[in-house]
C-alpha positions as CSV (number, residue, x, y, z in Angstrom):
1,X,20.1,-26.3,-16.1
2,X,18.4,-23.1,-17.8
3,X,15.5,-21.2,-16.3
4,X,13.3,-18.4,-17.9
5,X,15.0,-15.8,-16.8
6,X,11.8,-13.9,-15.1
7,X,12.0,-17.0,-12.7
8,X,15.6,-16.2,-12.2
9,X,15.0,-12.0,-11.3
10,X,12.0,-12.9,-9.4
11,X,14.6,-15.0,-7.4
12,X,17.0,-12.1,-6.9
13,X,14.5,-10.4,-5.2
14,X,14.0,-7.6,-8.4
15,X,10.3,-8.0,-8.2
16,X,7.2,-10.8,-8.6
17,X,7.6,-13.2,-11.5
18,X,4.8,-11.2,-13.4
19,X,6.3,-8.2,-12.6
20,X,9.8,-9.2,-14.3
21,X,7.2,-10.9,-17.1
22,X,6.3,-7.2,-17.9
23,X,10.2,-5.9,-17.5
24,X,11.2,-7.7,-19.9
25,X,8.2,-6.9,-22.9
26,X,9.2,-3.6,-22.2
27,X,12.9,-4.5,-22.8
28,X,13.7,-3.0,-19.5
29,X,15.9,-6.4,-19.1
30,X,19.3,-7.3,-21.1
31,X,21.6,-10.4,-20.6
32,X,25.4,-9.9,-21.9
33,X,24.0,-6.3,-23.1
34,X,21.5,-7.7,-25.4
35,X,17.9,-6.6,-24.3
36,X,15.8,-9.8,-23.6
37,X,12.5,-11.1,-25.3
38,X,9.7,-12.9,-23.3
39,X,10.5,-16.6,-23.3
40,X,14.4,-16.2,-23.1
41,X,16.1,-18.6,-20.8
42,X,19.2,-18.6,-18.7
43,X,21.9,-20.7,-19.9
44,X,24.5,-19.2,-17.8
45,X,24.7,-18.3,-14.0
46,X,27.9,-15.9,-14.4
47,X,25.8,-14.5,-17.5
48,X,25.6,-10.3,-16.6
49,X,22.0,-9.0,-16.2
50,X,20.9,-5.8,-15.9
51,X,17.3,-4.2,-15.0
52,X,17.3,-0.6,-16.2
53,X,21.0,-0.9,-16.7
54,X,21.6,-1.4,-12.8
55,X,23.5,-5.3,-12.8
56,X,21.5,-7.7,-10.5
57,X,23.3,-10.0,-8.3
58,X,22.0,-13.3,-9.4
59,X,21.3,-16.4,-6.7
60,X,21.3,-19.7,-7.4
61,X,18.1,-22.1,-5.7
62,X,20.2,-23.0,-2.8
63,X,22.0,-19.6,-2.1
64,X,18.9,-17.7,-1.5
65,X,17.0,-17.5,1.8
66,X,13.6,-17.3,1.7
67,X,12.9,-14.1,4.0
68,X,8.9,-13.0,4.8
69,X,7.8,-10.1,7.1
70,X,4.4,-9.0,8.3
71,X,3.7,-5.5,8.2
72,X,1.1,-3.7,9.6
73,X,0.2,-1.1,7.3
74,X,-1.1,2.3,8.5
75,X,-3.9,4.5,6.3
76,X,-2.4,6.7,3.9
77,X,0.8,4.4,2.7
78,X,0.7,4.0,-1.0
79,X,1.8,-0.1,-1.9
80,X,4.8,1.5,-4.2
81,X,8.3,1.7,-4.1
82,X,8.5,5.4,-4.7
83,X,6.3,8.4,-5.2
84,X,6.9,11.2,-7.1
85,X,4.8,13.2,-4.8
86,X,7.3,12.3,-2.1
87,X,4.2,10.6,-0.1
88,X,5.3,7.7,2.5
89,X,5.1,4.3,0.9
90,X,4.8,0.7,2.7
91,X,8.7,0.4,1.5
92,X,10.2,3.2,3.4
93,X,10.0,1.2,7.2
94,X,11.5,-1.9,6.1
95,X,15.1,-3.1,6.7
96,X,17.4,-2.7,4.3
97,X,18.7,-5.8,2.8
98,X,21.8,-6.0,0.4
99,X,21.9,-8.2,-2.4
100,X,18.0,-8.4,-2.2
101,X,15.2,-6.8,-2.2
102,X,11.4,-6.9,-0.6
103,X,8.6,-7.8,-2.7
104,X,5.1,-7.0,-1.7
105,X,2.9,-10.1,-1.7
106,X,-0.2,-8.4,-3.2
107,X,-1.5,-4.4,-2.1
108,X,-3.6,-2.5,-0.4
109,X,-4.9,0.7,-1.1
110,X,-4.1,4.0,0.3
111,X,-6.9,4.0,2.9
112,X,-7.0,0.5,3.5
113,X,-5.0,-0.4,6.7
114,X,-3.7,-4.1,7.8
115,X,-1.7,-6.8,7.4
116,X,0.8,-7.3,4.7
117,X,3.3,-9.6,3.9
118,X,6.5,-9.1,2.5
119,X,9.1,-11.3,0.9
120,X,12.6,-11.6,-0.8
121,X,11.9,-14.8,-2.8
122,X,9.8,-13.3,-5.7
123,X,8.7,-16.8,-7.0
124,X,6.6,-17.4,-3.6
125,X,5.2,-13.5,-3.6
126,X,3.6,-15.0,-7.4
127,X,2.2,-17.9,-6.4
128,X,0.5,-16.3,-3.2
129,X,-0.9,-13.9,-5.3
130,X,-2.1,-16.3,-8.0
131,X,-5.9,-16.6,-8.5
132,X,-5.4,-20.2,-8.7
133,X,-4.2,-20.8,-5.3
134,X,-7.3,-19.6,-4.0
135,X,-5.9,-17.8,-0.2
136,X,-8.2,-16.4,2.1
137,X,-7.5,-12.7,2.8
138,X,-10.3,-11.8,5.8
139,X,-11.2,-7.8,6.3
140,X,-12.8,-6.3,8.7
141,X,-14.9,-3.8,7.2
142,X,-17.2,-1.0,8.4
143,X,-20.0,-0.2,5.7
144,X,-22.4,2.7,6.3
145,X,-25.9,2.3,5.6
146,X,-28.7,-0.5,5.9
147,X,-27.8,-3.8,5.3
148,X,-30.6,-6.8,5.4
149,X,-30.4,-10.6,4.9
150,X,-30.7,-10.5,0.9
151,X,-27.4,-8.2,0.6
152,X,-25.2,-10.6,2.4
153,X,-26.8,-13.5,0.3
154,X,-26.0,-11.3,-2.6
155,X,-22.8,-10.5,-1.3
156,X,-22.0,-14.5,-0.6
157,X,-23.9,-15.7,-3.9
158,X,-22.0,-13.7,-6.9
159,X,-22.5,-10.1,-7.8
160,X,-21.3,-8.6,-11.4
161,X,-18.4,-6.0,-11.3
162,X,-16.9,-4.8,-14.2
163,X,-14.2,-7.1,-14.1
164,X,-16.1,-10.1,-13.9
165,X,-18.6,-12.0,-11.5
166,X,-17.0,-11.4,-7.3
167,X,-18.3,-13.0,-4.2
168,X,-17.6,-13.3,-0.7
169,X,-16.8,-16.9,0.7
170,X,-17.6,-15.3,4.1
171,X,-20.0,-12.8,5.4
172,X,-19.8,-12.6,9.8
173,X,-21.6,-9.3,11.5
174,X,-19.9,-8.0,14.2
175,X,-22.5,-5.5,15.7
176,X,-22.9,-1.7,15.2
177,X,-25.0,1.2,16.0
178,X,-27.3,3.0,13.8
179,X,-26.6,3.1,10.0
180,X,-22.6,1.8,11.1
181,X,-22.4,-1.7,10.8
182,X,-19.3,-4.0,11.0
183,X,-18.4,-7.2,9.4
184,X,-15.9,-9.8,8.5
185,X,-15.5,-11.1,5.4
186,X,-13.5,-13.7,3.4
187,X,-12.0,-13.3,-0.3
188,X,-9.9,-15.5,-2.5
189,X,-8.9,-13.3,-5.3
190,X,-6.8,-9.6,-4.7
191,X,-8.7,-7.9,-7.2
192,X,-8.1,-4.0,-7.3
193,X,-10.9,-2.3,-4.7
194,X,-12.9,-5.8,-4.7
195,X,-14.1,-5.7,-0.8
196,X,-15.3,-1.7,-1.7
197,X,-17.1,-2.7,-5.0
198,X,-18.9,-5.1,-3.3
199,X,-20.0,-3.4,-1.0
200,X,-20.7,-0.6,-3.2
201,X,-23.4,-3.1,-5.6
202,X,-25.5,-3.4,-2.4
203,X,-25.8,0.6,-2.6
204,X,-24.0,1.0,1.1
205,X,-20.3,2.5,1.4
206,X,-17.3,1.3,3.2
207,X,-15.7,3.4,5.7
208,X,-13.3,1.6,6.8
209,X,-11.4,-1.5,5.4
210,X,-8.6,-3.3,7.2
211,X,-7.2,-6.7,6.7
212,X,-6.7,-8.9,9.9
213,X,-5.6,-12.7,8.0
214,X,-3.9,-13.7,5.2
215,X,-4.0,-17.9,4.6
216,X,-3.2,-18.8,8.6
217,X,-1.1,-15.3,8.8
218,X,-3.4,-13.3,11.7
219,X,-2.7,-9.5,12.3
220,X,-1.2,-9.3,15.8
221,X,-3.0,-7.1,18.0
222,X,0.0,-6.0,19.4
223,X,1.5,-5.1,16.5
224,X,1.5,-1.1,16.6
225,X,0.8,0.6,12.9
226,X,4.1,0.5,11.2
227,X,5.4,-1.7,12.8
228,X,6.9,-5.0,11.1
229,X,8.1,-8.5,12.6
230,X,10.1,-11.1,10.4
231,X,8.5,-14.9,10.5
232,X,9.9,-17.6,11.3
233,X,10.9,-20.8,10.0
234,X,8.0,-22.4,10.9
235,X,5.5,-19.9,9.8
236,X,7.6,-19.3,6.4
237,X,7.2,-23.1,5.8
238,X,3.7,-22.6,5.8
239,X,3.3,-20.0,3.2
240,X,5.6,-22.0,1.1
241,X,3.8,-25.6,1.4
242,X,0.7,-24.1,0.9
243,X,1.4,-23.0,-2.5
244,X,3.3,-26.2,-3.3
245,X,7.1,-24.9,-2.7
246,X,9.8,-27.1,-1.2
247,X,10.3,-26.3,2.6
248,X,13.1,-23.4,3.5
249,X,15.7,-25.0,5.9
250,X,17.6,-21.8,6.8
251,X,16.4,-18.6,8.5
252,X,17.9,-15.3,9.4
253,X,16.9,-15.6,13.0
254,X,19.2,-17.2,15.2
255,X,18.3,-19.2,18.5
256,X,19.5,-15.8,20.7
257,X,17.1,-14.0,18.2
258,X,14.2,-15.8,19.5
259,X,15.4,-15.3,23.1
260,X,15.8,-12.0,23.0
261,X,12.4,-11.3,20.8
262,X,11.8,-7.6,20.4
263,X,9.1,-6.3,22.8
264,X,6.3,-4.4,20.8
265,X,7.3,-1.6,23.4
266,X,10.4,-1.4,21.8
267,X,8.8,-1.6,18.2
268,X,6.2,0.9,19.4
269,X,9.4,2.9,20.2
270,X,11.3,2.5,16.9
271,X,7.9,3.2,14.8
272,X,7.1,7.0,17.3
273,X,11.0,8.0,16.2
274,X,10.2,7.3,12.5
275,X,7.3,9.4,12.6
276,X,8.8,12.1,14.7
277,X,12.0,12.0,12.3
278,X,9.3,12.0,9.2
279,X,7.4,14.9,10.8
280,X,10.4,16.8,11.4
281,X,11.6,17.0,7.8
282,X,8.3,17.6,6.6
283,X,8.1,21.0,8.5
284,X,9.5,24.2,7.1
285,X,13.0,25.5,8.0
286,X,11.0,28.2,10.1
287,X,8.8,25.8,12.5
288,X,12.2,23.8,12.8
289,X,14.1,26.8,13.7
290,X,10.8,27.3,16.4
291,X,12.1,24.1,17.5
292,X,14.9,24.7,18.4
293,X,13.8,27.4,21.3
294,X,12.4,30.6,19.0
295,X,9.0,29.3,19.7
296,X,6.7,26.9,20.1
297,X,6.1,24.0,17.1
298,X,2.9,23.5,16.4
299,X,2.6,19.6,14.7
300,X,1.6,15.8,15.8
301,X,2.2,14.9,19.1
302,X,4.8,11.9,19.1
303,X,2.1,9.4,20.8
304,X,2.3,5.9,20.4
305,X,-0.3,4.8,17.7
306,X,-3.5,3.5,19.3
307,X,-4.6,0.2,18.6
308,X,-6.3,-1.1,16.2
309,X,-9.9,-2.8,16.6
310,X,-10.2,-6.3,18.2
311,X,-12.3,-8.6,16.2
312,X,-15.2,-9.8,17.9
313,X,-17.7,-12.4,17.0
314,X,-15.8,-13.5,13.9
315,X,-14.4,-17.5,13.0
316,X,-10.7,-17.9,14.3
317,X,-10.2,-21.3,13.8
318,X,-7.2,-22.4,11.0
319,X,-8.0,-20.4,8.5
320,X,-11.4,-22.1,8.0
321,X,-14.3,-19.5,8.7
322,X,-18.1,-21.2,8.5
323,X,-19.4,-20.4,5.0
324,X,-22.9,-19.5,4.9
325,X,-25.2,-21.9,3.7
């Protein structure tokens, strides 16, 4: 049986099914060493493929395992694979996985912090993205400025952005002090900066944005920045019913696995050694040598991070927050 062979790479793990939509216009994609056109199809399961000349390893439906992580994501990370710049990216703290890679199921910007999920089946990173499957991300976001009744009803009702009509489905204050206000709000769509721009139509400015939900998917409070935790089967199941995928009936974590579930101690651990090994090649050979006992090193202490805000006032139950009437 053939499938269009941006179905079958998004499988492998090469990237989202858009993504490999736009690998292979560019003719970044060849099958048998013939460079591939949009709409080809694959005949062939031993056929060889190659993505910027590099052969993918190919899985058929039942060989792959459908793998998803949730990653808290620190300020500063860019939501690439690699920077010329050499800056960190949300990639560079994840397991390694052969024969496979991790696709990011949507982004965040570079000063937005949170939760984000990562996945090796491509097709399900797609559909969780899509517009059309309409998943609640929730933020908690911190706007500067004055903010009244009509705003939010603004906010909740439909404002024009340059890419269209935006709205909240959501809009739940969560106190503040003087012109810093907090609030949590509810979005369907990942549209590039949507939460800032918002914001930015009611002539107030964020200044700070972090995502606490994704569908059912809460940000645990004990997961430090940095730190990642693979799903389970159960949880995994969930993301794939809710956009209309059959159910996964294998899983990388094994019964002992479960009983001997890493403390976030120990992830708190793992995620101060990255840093300190980060900071450490970051500095110049001098302040190394300093280091190593010709004088003191001045840099970031190796602290564990400190934890994030708790949400407070805001709907918890299912994935279902009270929509303002």
């Amino acid at each position: 049986m053939s499938e269009k062979l941006q179905k079958v790479l998004a499988r492998a793990g090469v990237g989202s099914r858009r993504e490999m939509e736009g690998y292979i216009q560019a003719g970044r994609v060849s099958v048998n060493g013939a460079v591939a056109k949009l709409g080809d199809r694959l005949d062939d399961p031993s056929a060889l493929v190659r993505v910027d000349g590099h052969a993918v390893q190919l899985n058929a439906p039942s060989e792959s395992v459908c793998r998803v992580l949730a990653y808290n994501k620190p300020e500063g990370e860019l939501c690439t694979r690699s920077d010329p710049e050499g800056r960190r990216t949300v990639f560079d703290r994840l397991p390694k996985l052969k024969d496979a890679r991790w696709v990011a199921v949507g982004r965040l910007d570079a000063n937005t912090s949170g939760l984000m999920l990562f996945t090796t089946d491509g097709e399900l990173a797609n559909r969780l993205m899509h517009p059309s499957r309409q998943v609640q991300r929730e933020y908690m976001v911190r706007v500067f400025g004055d903010v009244n009744e009509d705003m939010v009803k603004n906010l909740v009702h439909g404002v024009e952005l340059d890419d269209g009509v935006a709205r909240f489905e959501d809009v739940v204050y969560a106190g503040g002090e003087g012109m810093n206000h907090t609030f949590y709000v509810v979005i369907t769509e990942g549209r590039n900066r949507e939460v800032r721009r918002l914001w930015e139509t009611q002539g107030v400015t964020v200044s700070r944005l972090k995502r606490v939900r994704y569908g059912d998917i809460y940000l645990e409070k004990d997961l430090p920045r940095g730190g990642w935790r693979e799903m389970d089967l159960k949880e995994v199941n969930y993301l794939r019913e809710m956009v209309e995928m059959k159910p996964e009936s294998q899983t990388v974590i094994t019964p002992e696995d479960q009983k001997r579930k890493k403390s976030r101690q120990k992830i708190r651990r793992a995620v101060r050694r990255y840093e300190e090994r980060i900071d450490s090649n970051d500095k110049p050979k001098k302040t190394r040598q300093a280091r190593r006992g010709n004088g003191p090193a001045a840099g970031p202490k190796g602290g564990s991070p400190k934890k994030g805000n708790q949400r407070s006032g805001a709907p918890r139950g299912k994935g279902k927050p009270r929509t303002r009437k």
